[in-house]
C-alpha positions as CSV (number, residue, x, y, z in Angstrom):
1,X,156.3,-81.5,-104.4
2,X,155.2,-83.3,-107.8
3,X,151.2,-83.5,-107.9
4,X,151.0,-87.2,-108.9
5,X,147.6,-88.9,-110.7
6,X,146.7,-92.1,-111.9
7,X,145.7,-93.0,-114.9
8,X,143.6,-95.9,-116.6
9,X,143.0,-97.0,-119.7
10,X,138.9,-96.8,-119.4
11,X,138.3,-98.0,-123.1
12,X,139.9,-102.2,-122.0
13,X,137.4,-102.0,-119.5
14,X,135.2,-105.6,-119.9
15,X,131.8,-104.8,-121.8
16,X,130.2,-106.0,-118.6
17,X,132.1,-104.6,-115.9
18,X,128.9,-103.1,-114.7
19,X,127.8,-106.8,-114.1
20,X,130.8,-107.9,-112.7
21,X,131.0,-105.4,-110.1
22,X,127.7,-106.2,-109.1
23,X,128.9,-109.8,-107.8
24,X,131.8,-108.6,-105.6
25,X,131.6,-107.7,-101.8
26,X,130.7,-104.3,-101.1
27,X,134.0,-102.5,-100.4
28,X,136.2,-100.7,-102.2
29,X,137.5,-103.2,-103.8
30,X,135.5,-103.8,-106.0
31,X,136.3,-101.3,-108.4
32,X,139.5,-102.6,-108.7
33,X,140.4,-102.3,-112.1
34,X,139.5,-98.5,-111.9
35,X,142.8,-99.0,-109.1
36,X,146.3,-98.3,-108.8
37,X,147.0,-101.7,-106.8
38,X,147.9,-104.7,-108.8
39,X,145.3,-108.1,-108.6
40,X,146.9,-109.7,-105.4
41,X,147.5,-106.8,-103.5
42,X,146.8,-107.0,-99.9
43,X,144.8,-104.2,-98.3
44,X,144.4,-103.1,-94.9
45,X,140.2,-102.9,-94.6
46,X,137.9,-102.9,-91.8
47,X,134.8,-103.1,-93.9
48,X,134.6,-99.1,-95.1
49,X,133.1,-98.3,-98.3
50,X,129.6,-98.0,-99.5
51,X,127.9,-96.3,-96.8
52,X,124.3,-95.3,-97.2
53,X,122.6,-93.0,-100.1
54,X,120.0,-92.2,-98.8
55,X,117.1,-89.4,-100.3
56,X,116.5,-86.5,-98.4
57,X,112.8,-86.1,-98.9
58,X,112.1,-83.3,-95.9
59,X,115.5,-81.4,-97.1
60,X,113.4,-81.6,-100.5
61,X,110.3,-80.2,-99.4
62,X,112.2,-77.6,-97.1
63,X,114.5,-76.1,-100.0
64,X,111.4,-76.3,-102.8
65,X,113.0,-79.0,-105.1
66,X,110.0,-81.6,-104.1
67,X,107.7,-78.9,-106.2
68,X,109.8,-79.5,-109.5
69,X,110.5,-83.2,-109.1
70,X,114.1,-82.4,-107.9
71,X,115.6,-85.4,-105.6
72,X,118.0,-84.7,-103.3
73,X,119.9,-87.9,-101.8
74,X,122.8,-88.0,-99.1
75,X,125.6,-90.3,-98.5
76,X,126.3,-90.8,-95.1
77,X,130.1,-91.0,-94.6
78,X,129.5,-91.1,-91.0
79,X,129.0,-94.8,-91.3
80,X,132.5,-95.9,-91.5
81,X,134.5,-98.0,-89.5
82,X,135.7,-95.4,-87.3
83,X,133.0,-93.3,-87.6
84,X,135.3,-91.1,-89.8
85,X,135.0,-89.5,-93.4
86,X,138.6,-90.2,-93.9
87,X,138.8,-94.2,-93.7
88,X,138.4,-94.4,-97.2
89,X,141.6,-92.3,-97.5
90,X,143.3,-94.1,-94.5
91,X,142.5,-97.6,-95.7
92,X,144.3,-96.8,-99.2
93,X,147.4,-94.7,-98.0
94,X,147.8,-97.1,-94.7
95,X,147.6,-100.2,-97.2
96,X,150.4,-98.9,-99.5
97,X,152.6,-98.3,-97.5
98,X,152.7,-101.5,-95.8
99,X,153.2,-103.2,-99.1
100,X,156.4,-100.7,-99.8
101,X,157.3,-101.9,-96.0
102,X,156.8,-98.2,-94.7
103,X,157.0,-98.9,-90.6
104,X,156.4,-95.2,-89.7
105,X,154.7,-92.2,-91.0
106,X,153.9,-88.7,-90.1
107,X,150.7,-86.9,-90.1
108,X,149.1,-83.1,-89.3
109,X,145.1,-83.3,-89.3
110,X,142.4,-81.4,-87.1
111,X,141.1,-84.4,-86.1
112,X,139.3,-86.6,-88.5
113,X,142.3,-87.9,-90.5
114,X,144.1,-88.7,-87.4
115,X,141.2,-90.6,-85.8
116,X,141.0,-92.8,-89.4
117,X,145.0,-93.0,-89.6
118,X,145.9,-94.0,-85.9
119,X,143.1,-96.9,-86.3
120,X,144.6,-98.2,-89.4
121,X,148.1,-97.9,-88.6
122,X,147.6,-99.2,-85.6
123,X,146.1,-102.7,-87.6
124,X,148.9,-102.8,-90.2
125,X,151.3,-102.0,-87.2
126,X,152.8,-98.8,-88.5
127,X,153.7,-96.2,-86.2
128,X,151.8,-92.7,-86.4
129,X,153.5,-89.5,-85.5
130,X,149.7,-87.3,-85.5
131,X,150.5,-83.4,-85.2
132,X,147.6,-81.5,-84.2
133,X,146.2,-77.6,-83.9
134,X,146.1,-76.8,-80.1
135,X,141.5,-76.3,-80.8
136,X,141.6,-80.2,-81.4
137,X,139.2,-81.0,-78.4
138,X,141.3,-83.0,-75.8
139,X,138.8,-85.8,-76.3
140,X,140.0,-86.8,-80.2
141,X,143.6,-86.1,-78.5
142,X,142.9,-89.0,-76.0
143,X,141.2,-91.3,-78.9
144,X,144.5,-91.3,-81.0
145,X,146.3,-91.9,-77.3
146,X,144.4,-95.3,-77.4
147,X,145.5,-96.5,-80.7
148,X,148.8,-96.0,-79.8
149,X,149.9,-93.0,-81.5
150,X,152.3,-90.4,-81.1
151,X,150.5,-87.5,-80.1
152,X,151.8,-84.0,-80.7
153,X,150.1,-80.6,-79.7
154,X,151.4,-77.4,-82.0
155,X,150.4,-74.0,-80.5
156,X,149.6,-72.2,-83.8
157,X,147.1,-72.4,-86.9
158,X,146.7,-76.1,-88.9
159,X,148.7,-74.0,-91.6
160,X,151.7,-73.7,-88.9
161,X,151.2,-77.1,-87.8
162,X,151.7,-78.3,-91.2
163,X,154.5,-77.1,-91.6
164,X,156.2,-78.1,-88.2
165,X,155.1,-81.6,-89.2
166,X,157.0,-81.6,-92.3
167,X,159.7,-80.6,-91.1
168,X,159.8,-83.1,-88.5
169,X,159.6,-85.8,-91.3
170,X,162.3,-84.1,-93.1
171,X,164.9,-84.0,-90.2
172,X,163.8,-87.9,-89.5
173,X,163.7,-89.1,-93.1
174,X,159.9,-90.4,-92.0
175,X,157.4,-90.6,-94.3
176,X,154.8,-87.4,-94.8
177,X,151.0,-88.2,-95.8
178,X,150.8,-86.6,-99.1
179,X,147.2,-85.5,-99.0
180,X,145.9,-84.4,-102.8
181,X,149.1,-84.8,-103.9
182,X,149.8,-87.8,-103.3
183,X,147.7,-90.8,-105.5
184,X,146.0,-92.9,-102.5
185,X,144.3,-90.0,-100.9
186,X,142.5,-89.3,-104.3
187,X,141.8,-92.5,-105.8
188,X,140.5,-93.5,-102.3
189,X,137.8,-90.7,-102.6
190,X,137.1,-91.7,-106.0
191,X,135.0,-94.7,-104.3
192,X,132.5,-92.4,-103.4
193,X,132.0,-91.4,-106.9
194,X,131.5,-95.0,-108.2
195,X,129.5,-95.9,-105.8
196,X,126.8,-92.9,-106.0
197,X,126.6,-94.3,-109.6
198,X,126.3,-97.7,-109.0
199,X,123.6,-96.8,-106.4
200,X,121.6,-94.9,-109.0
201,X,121.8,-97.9,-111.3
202,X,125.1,-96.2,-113.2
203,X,123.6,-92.8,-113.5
204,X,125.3,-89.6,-112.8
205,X,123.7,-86.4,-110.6
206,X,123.2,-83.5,-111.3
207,X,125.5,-82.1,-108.6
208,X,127.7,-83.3,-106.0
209,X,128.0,-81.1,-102.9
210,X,130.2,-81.6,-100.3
211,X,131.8,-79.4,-97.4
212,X,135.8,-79.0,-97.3
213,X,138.4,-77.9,-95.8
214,X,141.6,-78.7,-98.4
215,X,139.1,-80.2,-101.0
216,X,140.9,-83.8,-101.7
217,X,137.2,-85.1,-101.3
218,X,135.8,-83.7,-104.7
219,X,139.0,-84.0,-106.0
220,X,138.2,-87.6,-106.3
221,X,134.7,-87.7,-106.9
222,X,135.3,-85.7,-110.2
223,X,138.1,-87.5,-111.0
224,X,135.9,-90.9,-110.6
225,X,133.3,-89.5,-112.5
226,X,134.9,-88.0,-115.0
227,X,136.6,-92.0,-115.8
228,X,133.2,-93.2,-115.3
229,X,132.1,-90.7,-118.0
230,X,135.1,-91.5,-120.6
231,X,134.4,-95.1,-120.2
232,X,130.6,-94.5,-121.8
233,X,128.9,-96.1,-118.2
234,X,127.6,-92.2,-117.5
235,X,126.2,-89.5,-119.7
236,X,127.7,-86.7,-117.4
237,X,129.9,-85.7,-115.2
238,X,128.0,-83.7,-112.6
239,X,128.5,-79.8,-111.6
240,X,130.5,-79.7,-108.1
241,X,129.1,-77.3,-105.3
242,X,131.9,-76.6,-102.9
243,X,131.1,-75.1,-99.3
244,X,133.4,-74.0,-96.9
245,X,133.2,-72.8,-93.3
246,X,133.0,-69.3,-92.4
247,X,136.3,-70.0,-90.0
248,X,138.0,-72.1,-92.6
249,X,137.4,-71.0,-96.2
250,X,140.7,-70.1,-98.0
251,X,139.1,-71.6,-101.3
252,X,135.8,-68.9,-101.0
253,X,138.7,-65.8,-100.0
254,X,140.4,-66.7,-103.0
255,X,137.7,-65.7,-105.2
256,X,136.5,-62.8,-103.1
């Protein structure tokens, strides 16, 4: 599978896009031309996008960064729509392929994912076929249940269930969420990026630091920045800090 990426031509955009960002709703959308959809594209959206940033003044004081002036802010992608970190990613993939007339799709996730996808399927009326690792707790099980999707339980590892999915979608020419290679799961987490700028009053951190599993999050994020950075509206582009789980850290084993 091809590893597909978007690209923009940051140097046409409007001396005051800054400004005219600043007048739009507060969704995603509002970065548009720093997106791969054309000017009256239709999205799928149930209001996710710029969630809190919030400073972390007693994480400051606790890890000694309050003594040297360092700030430490959060964004809170709890506050989404469905309470998951992947509506951003949902919202753009589930939007697509409704404009390309996609009616059906196939998914593998541990949980969150599916909880974002069988919402928004469900609202552009797009069938989900959700594959999951038999340690998914029987209570996300019964959540996708109530959207209406397809539910099916693997007896093996994520990696395992992966690949059972994917060969499902072969053998039924369905479609296959792409992940990081596909453009809509980046792009979407690209939002974060611009918006953590626009928050700081188009400044860049230090350091972005997030916890992942397959890492499409910061895959966006320095891919936003990095355009953000080209187009002269941030001085830099900040050092990423990757953390992975002790149970679920093939990134970290692969530099041991």
């Amino acid at each position: 599978e091809l590893w597909l990426e978007a690209q923009y031509d940051t140097a046409a955009l409007p001396a005051n896009w800054c400004d005219l960002v600043s007048q739009r709703p507060t969704n995603l959308w509002r970065y548009r031309e720093l997106l791969p959809f054309p000017d009256e594209f239709s999205f799928v959206s149930m209001g996710e996008g710029w969630t809190p940033f919030t400073r972390a003044e007693g994480l400051e004081w606790e890890t000694g960064h309050a003594e040297t002036s360092g700030e430490i802010w959060v964004k809170d992608e709890r506050q989404q729509p469905t309470g998951s970190l992947k509506d951003r990613q949902a919202a753009f993939t589930v939007s697509t392929l409704r404009a390309q007339g996609i009616k059906e799709m196939v998914l593998a996730s541990t949980g969150n994912a599916a909880a974002s996808y069988s919402s928004y399927c469900a609202r552009a009326s797009i069938k989900l076929w959700v594959f999951l690792p038999s340690s998914v707790p029987t209570e996300k099980m019964r959540e996708l249940g109530l959207y209406g999707a397809e539910v099916v339980k693997v007896t093996g590892t994520y990696d395992e269930t992966k690949e059972i999915a994917a060969d499902f979608a072969a053998r039924r020419g369905i479609y296959k969420d792409q992940g990081a290679k596909g453009i809509p799961g980046k792009e979407s987490m690209k939002t974060i990026a611009l918006e953590i700028a626009e928050q700081m009053g188009w400044r860049a951190p230090d350091w972005y630091i997030q916890a992942v599993s397959g890492g499409i999050g910061p895959l966006g994020v320095f891919k936003g920045f990095a355009e953000l950075y080209r187009a002269g509206l941030i001085n830099k582009v900040p050092k990423l800090g990757i953390v992975q789980a002790q149970g679920c850290a093939p990134m970290v084993q692969a530099w041991v």
